[in-house]
C-alpha positions in Angstrom: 14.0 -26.6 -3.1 13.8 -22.9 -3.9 10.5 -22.8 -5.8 7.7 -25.9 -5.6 6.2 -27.9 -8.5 2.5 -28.2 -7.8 -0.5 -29.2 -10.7 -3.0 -27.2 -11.2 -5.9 -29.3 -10.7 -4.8 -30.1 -6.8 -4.8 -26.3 -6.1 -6.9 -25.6 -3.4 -9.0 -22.2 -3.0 -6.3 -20.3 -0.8 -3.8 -21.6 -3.2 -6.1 -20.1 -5.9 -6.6 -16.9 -4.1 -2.8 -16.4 -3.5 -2.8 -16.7 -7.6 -5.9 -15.0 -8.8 -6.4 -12.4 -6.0 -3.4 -10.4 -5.9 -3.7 -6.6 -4.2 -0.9 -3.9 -4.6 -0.8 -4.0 -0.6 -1.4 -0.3 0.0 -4.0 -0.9 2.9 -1.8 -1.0 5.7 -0.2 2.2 5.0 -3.8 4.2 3.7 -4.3 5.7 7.0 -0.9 7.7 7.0 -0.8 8.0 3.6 -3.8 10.1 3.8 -2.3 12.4 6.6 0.6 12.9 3.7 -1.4 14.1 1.0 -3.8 16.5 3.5 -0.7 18.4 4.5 1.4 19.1 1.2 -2.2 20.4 -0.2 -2.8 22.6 2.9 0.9 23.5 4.0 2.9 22.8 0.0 6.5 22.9 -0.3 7.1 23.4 3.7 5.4 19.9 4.2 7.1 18.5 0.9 9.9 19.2 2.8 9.3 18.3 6.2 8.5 14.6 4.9 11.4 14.2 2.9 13.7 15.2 6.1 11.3 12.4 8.2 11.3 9.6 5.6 14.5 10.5 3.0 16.7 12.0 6.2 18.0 14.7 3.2 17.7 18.1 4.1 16.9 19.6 0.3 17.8 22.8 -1.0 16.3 23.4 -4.5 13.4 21.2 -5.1 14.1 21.5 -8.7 17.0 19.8 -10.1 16.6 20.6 -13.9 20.0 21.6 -14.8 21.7 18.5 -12.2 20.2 16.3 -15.0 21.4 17.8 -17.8 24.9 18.2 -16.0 24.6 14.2 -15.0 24.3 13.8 -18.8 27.6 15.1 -19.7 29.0 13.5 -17.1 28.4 9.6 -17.4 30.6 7.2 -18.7 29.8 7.1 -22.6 29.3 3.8 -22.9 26.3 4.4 -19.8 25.0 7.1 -21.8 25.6 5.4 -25.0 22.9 2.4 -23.6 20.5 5.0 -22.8 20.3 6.7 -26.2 20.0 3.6 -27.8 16.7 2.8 -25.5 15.3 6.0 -26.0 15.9 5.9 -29.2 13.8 2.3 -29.5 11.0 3.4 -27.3 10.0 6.5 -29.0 10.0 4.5 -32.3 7.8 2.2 -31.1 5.6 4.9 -29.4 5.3 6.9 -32.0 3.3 4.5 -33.9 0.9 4.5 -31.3 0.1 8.4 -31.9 -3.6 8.3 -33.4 -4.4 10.3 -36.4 -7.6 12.6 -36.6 -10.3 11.4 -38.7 -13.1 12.6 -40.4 -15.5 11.2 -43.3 -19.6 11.1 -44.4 -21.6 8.2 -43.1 -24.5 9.0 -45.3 -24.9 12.0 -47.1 -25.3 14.8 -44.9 -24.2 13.1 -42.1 -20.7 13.9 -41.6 -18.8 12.7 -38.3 -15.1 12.2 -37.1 -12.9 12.6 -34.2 -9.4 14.1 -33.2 -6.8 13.7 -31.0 -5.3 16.1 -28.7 -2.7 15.8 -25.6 -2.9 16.9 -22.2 -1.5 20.0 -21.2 0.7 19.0 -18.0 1.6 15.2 -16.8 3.9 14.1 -14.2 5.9 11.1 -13.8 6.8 9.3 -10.8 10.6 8.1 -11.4 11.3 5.6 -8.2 15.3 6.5 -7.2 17.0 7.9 -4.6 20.8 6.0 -4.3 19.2 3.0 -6.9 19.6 3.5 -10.5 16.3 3.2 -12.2 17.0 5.1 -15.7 14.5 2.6 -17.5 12.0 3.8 -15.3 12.7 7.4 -16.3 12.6 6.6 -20.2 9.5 4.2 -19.7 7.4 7.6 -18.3 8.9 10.2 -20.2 8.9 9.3 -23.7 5.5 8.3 -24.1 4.4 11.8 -22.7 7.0 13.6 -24.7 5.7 11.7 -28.2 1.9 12.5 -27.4 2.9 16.3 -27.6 2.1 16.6 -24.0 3.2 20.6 -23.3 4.7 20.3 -19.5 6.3 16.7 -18.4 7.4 17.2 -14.4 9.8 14.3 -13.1 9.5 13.3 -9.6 12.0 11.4 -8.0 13.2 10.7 -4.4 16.1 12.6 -2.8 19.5 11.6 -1.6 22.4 12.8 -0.8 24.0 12.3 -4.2 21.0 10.9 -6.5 22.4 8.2 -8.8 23.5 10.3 -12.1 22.6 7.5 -14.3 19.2 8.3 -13.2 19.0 12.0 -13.8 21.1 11.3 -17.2 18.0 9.4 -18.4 15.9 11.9 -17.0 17.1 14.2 -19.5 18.0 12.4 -22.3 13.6 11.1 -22.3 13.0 15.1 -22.6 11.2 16.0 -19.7 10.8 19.5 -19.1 11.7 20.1 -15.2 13.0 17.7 -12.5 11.8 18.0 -8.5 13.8 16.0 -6.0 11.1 14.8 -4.1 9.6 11.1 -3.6 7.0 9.0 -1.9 3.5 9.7 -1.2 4.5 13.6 -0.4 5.8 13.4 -4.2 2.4 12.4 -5.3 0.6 14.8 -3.6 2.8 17.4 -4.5 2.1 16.7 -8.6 -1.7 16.5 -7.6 -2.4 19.5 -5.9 0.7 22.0 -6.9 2.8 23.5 -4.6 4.6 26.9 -4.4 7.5 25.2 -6.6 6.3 22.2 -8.5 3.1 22.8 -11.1 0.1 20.8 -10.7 -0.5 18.3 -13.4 -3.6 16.5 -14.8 -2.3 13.1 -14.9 0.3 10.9 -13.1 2.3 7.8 -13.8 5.1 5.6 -13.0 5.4 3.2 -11.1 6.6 2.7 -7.0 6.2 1.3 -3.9 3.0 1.0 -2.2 3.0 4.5 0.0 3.3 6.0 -3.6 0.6 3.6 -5.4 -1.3 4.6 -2.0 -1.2 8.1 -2.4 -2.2 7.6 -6.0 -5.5 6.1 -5.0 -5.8 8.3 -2.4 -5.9 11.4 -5.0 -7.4 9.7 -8.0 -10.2 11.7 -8.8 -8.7 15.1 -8.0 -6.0 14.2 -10.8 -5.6 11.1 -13.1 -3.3 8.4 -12.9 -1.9 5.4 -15.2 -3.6 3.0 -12.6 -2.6 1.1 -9.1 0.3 -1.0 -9.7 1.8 -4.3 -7.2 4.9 -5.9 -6.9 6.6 -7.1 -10.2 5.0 -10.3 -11.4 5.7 -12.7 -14.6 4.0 -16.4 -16.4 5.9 -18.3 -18.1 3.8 -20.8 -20.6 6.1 -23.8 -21.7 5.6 -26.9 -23.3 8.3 -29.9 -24.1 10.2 -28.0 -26.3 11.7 -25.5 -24.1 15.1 -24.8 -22.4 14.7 -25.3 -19.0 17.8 -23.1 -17.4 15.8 -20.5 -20.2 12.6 -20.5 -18.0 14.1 -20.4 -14.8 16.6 -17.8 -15.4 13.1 -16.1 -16.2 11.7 -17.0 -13.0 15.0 -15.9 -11.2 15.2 -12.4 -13.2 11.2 -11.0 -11.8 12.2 -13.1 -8.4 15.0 -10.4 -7.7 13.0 -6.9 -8.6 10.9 -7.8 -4.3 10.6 -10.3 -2.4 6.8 -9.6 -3.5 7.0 -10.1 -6.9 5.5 -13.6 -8.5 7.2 -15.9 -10.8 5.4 -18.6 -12.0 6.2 -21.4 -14.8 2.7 -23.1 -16.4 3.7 -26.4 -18.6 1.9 -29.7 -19.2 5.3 -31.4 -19.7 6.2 -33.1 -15.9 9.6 -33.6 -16.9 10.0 -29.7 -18.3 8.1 -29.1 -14.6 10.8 -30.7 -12.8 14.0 -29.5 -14.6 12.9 -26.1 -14.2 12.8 -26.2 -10.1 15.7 -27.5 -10.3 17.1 -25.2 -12.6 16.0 -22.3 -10.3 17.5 -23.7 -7.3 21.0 -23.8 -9.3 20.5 -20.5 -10.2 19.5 -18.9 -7.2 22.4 -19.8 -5.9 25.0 -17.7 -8.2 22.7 -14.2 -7.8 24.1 -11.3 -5.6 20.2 -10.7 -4.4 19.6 -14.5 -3.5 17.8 -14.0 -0.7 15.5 -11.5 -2.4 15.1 -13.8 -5.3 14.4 -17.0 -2.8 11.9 -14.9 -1.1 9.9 -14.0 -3.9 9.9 -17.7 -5.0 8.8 -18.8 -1.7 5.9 -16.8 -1.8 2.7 -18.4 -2.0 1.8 -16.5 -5.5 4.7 -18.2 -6.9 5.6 -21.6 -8.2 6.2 -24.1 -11.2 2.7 -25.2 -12.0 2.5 -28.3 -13.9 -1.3 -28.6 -16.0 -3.2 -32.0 -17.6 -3.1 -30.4 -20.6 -1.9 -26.9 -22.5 -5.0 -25.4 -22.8 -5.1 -25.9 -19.0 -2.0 -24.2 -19.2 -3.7 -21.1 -21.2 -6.8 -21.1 -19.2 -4.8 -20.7 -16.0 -3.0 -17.7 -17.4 -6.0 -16.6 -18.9 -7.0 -16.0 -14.9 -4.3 -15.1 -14.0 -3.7 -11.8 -16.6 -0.3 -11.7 -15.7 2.1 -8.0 -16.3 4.6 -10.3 -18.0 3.7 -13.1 -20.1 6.5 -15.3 -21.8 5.3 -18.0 -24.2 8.6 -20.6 -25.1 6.4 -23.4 -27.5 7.0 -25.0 -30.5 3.6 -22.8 -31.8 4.0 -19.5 -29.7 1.3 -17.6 -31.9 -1.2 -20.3 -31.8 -1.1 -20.1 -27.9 -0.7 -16.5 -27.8 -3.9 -16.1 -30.1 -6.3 -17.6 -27.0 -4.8 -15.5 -24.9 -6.5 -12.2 -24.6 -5.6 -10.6 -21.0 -1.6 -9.7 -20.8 0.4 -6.7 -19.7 3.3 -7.5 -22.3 4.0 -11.0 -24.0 7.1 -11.9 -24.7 7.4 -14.7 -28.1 10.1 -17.5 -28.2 13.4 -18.4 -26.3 15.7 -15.7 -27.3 13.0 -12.7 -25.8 13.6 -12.2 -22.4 11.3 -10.0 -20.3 14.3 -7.6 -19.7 14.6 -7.3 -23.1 11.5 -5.3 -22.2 12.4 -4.2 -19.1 15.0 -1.7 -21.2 15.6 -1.7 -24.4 13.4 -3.3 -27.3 10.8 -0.3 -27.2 7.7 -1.5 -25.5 7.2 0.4 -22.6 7.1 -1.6 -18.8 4.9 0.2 -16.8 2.5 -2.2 -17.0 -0.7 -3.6 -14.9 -0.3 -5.8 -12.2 -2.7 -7.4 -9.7 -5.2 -9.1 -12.6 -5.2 -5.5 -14.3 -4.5 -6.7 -17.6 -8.0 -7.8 -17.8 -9.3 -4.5 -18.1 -6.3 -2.1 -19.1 -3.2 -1.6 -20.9 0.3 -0.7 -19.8 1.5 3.0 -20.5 1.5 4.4 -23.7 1.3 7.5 -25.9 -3.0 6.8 -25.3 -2.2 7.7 -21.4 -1.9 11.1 -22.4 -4.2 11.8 -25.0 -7.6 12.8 -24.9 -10.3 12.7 -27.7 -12.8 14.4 -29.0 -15.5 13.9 -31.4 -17.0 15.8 -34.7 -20.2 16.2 -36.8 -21.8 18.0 -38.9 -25.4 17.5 -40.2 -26.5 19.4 -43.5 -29.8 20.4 -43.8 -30.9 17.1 -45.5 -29.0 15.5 -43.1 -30.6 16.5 -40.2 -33.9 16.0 -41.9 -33.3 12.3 -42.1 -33.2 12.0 -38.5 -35.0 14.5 -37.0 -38.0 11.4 -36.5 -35.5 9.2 -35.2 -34.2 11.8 -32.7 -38.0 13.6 -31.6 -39.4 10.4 -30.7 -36.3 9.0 -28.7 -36.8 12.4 -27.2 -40.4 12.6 -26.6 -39.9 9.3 -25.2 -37.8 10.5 -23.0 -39.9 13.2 -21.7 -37.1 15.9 -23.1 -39.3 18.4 -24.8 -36.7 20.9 -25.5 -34.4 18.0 -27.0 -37.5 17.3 -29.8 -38.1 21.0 -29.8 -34.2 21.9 -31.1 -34.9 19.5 -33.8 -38.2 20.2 -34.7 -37.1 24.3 -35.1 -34.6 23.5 -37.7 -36.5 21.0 -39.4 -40.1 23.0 -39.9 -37.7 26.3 -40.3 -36.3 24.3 -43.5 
C-alpha cells in the first residue's frame, strides 16, 4: 500500500516528531552555503557568475533579462498567456484588499494618535525556474509587492539554456520592474548585498530549495526575508461525509511537488480512513511523477491518520499548523472556527489546494515546518512598514505629564521627566 492508515492515539514519540518537528533541511548544505554568500559580497557579479557556470553549467551573458520577458510575453500561446492574466488578474484583487489604510483620530481630548502605512523602497523575489515552468511562483511574489506600492521589484530566477518562456511571460505580466538570470544561494546573496549589476534590496521572498532557504537564513539580518520555508506539506480534516477519491487525489496532488513534501489525511470515520489508502494507491498508479508522489507518501511525516474522535482530529492539526489545510465535513466552518494555526484553508469538496496553488487569488507562498503558528503566508503586509502618529495639545500633555514623570523618575531617566516637566511648568 502506498500510504499507511495509522490512529493517532498509537503514535509513538518518533512518529510524533516525524509530524510535529518538521525542519526545512538546510543544515547539511549551511557550511557551503555560507562560502556562496561570502564570495558574491566580496567578489559580485564575477562570483555570481562563476557559480552559475559550477552549479547551472550556463555560461550567461546579460544578467539581466528584462526585455526576454516582455518578448516571452508576446510570444506564448494565447490561451497560456490567457491563464496567466486571468490569475493575475484574481490575485491582485484579492491583494488589494489587504492594502491598510492610514488612520488617525482623538483618544481624549488633546490626545491625538494614529498610524500610516508606507512600502518598502526595493524587494526581490526569488522565482525557482530554470527548464521548469513555475509562472504561479512568479505571480504569487510579484503582485503582492507591486500592489503595496513597493518602488523597485528585482526577479531572480535560475538560468538555462533557454529558460521556460511561460516563466518569464508571468514574470512580466505580475509587473516586476527588472529580471536577473541568476538562481540558488548565489541569487540570494546577490539581492542581499548588491552586485555591480543587480540592486540590493531590503527584503526577499519566494520560495525554493533548501541551498536558497539556506542562504536566506544565512543573510537574514543583513536584509529581510518572508521567512524559512520546507518541502510542500498539506492536512486534510474529513469526517463521514466526504468523497474519498476527493481526499486522496488531495493527498496525491502535494505528494508530487518532492518526494519531501507531507500529505496527511486526519478523520474519525475508519471506513472513510480505509477508502482513502486505497484510493491513493489507485491513484498513484495513473500519475506521470509516481515515484515522486509514492516517495513523499512513504515518508514518515505522511499518512492517513484515523482519530477516536473529530476534535482529536482538530487537535492534531492544531499541532500540526499545517501550509495547507483542507477541511471536507458536513459543518466545515464549525471545525474551521477551532482552528487557529493554518497557512491557507481550503472549505468543502469542490476547493482543491491548486485552486490556490494558481488561480483563486490567495497567494501560496506560505509557512511550512509548524510556521503557521506564528506567521502568515505572503501578502501585501510583507512589504509594508508602519509608522505611528501623535500629537498632544497643551491640555493634553498636561493630563499626563504625572503619569509620564513618575514612570520616569521611576526609571531613573531624569531627562525623560525633565522634557515633560519644561513644557508643563512653561504652560
Amino acid at each position: 500500500m502506498t500510504i499507511d492508515v495509522r490512529e493517532i492515539a498509537d503514535l509513538g514519540p518518533d512518529e510524533r516528531t516525524a509530524f510535529f518537528e518538521r525542519d526545512a533541511g538546510i543544515d547539511e548544505v549551511r557550511g557551503d552555503v555560507r562560502e556562496i554568500v561570502d564570495r558574491v559580497r566580496e567578489e559580485g557579479d564575477v562570483a555570481v557568475r562563476d557559480f552559475t557556470r559550477k552549479f547551472d553549467g550556463v555560461e550567461v551573458g546579460n544578467l539581466e533579462i528584462t526585455d526576454r520577458c516582455e518578448r516571452a510575453y508576446d510570444e506564448i500561446d494565447a490561451a497560456v498567456r490567457e491563464a496567466i492574466e486571468t490569475a493575475v488578474e484574481n490575485v491582485r484583487e484579492f491583494h488589494e484588499q489587504q492594502v491598510p489604510d492610514d488612520w488617525r483620530r482623538e483618544f481624549d481630548e488633546g490626545r491625538e494618535l494614529g498610524r500610516r502605512f508606507r512600502p518598502i523602497d526595493r524587494a526581490g523575489v526569488y522565482v525557482p525556474g530554470g527548464t521548469a515552468a513555475y509562472p504561479s511562483s512568479a505571480i504569487m511574489g510579484v503582485v503582492p509587492a507591486v500592489v503595496a506600492g513597493v518602488d523597485h521589484v528585482s526577479v531572480v530566477t535560475p538560468p538555462a539554456d533557454e529558460i521556460n518562456p511561460v516563466t518569464l511571460a508571468a514574470i512580466h505580466a505580475a509587473g516586476a520592474d527588472v529580471v536577473y538570470s541568476v538562481g540558488g544561494a548565489q541569487a540570494i546573496a546577490a539581492l542581499a548585498y548588491g552586485t555591480e549589476t543587480i540592486t540590493r534590496v531590503q527584503k526577499i521572498v519566494g520560495p525554493g530549495n533548501r541551498w536558497v532557504t539556506a542562504a536566506k537564513a544565512e543573510v537574514r539580518g543583513d536584509v529581510e526575508i518572508d521567512f524559512l520555508a520546507g518541502p510542500s506539506e498539506v492536512v486534510v480534516v474529513a469526517d463521514e461525509t466526504a468523497d474519498p477519491e476527493l481526499v486522496a487525489a488531495e493527498l496525491v496532488a502535494q505528494a508530487e511537488h518532492d518526494p519531501n513534501a507531507a500529505a496527511v489525511a486526519v478523520t474519525d470515520d475508519a471506513d472513510l480512513a480505509e477508502a482513502v489508502a486505497d484510493a491513493v494507491d489507485r491513484q498513484t498508479d495513473d500519475r506521470e511523477r509516481a515515484e515522486i508522489v509514492r516517495e513523499a507518501l512513504a515518508g514518515d511525516g505522511s499518512g492517513v491518520l484515523l482519530a477516536r474522535s473529530m476534535s482529536e482530529a482538530i487537535l492534531f492539526t492544531e499541532e500540526y499548523a499545517p501550509e495547507h489545510l483542507s477541511i471536507v465535513a458536513d459543518d466545515d466552518e464549525a471545525i474551521l472556527e477551532r482552528i487557529d494555526s493554518a497557512g491557507s484553508v481550503f472549505l468543502g469538496p469542490h476547493t482543491p489546494v491548486a485552486a490556490g496553488d494558481y488561480a483563486s487569488g490567495t497567494n501560496h507562498v506560505l509557512p511550512t515546518n509548524g510556521g503557521a503558528r506564528v506567521v502568515g503566508g505572503l501578502s501585501v503586509e510583507t512589504f509594508v512598514r508602519s509608522t505611528t502618529v501623535q500629537r498632544l495639545s497643551a491640555d493634553g500633555l498636561a493630563d499626563l505629564a504625572d503619569t509620564i514623570t513618575t514612570l520616569a523618575d521611576a526609571e531613573g531617566l531624569e531627562a525623560h521627566a525633565e522634557s515633560v516637566r519644561k513644557r508643563v511648568d512653561e504652560d
